[in-house]
C-alpha positions in Angstrom: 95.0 80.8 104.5 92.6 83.3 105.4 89.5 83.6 102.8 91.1 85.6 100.2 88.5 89.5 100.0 87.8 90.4 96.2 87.9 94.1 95.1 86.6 94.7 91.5 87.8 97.8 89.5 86.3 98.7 86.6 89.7 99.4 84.8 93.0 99.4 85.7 96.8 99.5 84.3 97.6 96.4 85.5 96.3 94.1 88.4 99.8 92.8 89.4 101.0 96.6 89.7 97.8 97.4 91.6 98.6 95.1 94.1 101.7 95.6 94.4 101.4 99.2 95.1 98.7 97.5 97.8 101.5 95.8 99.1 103.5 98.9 99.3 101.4 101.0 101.1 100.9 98.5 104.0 98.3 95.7 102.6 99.2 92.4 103.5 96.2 90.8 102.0 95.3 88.2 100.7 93.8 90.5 98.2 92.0 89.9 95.3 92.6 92.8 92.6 89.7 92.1 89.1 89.2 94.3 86.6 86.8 94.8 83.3 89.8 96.5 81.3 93.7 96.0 81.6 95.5 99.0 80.1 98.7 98.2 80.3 97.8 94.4 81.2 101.7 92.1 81.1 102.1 88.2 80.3 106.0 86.7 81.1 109.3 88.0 79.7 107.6 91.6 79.6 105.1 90.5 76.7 101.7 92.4 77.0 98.7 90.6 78.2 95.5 91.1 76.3 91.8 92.1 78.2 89.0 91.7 76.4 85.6 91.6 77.8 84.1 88.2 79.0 87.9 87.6 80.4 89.6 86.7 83.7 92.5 89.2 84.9 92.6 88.7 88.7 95.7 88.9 91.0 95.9 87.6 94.3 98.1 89.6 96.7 99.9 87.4 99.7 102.5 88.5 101.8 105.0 85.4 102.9 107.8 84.5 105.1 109.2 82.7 102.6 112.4 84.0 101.1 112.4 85.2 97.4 113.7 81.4 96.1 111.2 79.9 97.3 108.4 82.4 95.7 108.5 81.0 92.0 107.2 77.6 93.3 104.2 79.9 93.7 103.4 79.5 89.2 103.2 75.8 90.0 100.8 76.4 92.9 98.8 78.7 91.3 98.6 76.3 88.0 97.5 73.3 89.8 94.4 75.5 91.6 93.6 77.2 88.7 93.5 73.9 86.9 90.9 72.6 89.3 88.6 75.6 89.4 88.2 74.8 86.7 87.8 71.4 86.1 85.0 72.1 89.3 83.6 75.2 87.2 82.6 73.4 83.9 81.4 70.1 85.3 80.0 68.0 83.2 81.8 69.8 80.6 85.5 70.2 81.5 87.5 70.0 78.7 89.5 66.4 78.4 92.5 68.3 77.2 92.9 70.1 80.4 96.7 70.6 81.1 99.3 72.5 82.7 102.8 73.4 80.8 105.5 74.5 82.7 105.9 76.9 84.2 102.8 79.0 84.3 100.8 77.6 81.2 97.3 76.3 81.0 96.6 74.8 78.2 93.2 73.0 76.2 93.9 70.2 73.8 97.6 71.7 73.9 96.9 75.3 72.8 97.1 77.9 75.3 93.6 79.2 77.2 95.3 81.1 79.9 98.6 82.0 81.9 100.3 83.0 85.5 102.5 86.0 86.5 104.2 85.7 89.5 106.2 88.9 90.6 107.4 89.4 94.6 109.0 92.3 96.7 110.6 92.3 100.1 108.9 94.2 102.7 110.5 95.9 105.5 110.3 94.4 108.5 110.2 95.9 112.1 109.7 92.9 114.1 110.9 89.6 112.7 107.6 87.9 113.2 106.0 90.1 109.8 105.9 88.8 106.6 109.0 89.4 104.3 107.7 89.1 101.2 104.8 90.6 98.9 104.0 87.9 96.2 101.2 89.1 93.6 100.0 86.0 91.4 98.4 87.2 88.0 96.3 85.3 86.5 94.8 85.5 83.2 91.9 83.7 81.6 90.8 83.5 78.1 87.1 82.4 79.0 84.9 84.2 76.1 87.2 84.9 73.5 91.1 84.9 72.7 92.9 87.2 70.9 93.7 86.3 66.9 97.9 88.6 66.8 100.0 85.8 68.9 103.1 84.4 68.5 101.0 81.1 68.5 97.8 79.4 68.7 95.3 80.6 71.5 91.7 79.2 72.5 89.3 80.0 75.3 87.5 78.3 77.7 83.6 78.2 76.0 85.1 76.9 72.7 85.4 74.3 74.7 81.3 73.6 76.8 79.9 76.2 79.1 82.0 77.9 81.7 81.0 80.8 84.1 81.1 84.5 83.5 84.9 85.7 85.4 84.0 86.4 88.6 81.9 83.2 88.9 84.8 81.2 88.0 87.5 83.5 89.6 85.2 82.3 93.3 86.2 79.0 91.9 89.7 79.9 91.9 90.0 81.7 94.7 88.9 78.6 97.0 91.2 76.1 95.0 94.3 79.1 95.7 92.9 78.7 99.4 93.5 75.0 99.4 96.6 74.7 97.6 98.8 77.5 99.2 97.8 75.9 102.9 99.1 72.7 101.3 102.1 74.5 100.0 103.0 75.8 102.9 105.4 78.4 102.1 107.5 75.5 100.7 106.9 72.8 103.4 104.5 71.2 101.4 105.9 71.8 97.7 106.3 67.6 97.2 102.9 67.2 97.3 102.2 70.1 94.8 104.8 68.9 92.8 103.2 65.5 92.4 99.4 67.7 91.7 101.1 69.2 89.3 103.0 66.3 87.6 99.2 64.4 87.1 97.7 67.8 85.5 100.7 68.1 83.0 101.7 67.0 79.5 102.3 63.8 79.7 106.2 62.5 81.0 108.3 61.8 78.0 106.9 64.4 75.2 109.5 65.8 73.6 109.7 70.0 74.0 112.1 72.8 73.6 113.0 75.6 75.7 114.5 78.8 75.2 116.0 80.5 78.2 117.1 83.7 76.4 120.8 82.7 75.8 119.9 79.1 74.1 116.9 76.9 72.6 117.6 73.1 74.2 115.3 70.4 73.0 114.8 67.6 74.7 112.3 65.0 76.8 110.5 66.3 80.0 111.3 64.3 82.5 109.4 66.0 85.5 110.2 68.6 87.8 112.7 68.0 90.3 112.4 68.4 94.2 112.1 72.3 94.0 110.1 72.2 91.0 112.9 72.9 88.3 112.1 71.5 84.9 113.7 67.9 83.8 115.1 67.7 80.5 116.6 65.4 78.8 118.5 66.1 76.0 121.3 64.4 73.4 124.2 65.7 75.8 122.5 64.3 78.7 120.0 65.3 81.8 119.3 69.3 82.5 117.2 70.9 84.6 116.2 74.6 83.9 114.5 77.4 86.4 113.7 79.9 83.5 112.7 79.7 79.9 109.7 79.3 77.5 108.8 75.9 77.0 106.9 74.6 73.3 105.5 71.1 73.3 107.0 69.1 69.7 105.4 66.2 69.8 103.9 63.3 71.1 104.9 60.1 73.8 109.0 58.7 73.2 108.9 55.3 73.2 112.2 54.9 74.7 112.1 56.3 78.1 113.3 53.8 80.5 114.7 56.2 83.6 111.9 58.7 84.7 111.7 60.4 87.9 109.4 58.9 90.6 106.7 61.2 91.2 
């Protein structure tokens, strides 16, 4: 991928919707959009996002060939880069508990320290050879400070040991995202994400719940399967889901015999 430029704004309703309307008007990217203040800043399942100072809100604007599908592979891209920014970032100091939830989670000892929006539009095309598809991938940090009014627990980043100031750590991110959407390939390469993302997650066999919207399923993760749906299983048997909050239960089942290769 071409090195990703980075426009700062100083506020802003939303980076996602700013680069969307980018995307709109003809940018192709890929596009950095940062910002000091959200105002109308959005997390998953239309929850708002919290922007307090010392905080990461960047979106990265790509355009794709890819059809729509194949786009939300792009949460599991984006969390496996943004996991090793920054790992890189707060050498010697990353936090042990560094993990990724499914699907766009990044969590510290288990608590969550940041998430991933990813939202997508088809383009029109002219010529068959453009990109069909705008992808924006949100990203938000909790890096000095996390806000106190969630639905559950929260942490940041220098609770943790010293991490850079936003835009030092977004350059961080920004090369990982370099590296790991080449790999990715537009879907090509999603097997070997997959497995990057399997060895930065909660650990195969911890029990969790999801909630899709229509139902709450509890179960045992399993893994992801070849697309990168999520691996359940549960006392009716195996599921796989492509949608739905996930909350981690509890620790390690001692009786899983029939896991997924990775």
């Amino acid at each position: 991928m071409t090195s990703a430029r980075i426009e700062r704004l100083s506020a802003v309703d939303s980076t996602n919707a700013e680069a969307m309307r980018r995307a709109v008007a003809g940018e192709c990217g890929p596009l950095w959009i940062t910002t000091d203040a959200q105002t109308a800043g959005r997390g998953r399942a239309g929850r708002s996002w919290s922007s307090d100072p010392g905080n990461l809100q960047a979106t990265l604007l790509v355009t794709l060939s890819a059809a729509p599908p194949k786009a939300y592979q792009l949460a599991l891209v984006a969390g496996v880069a943004v996991f090793d920014a920054i790992d890189v970032a707060m050498r010697p100091d990353a936090p042990q508990g560094l993990r990724l939830k499914w699907p766009n989670d990044i969590l510290v000892d288990g608590v969550k320290t940041g998430g991933i929006l990813i939202e997508s539009s088809t383009l029109p095309r002219k010529h068959a050879e453009e990109p069909g598809l705008a992808a924006v991938i949100g990203i938000g940090l909790n890096i000095a400070s996390h806000p106190a009014t969630l639905d559950r627990p929260a942490t940041h980043l220098t609770a943790h040991g010293a991490c850079p100031d936003p835009q030092a750590l977004l350059a961080h991110i920004s090369e990982a995202m370099g590296i790991w959407l080449a790999i990715w390939d537009e879907g090509r390469g999603f097997a070997t994400v997959r497995d990057a993302w399997l060895n930065r997650a909660h650990p195969l066999g911890e029990r969790m719940s999801i909630n899709t919207g229509v139902e709450r399923v509890s179960g045992t993760f399993l893994g992801l399967d070849h697309d990168g749906a999520l691996i359940i299983e549960t006392e009716g048997g195996t599921r796989q889901f492509t949608f739905g909050d996930v909350s981690l239960e509890g620790p390690l089942s001692a009786n899983i015999t029939d896991v997924p290769a990775r």
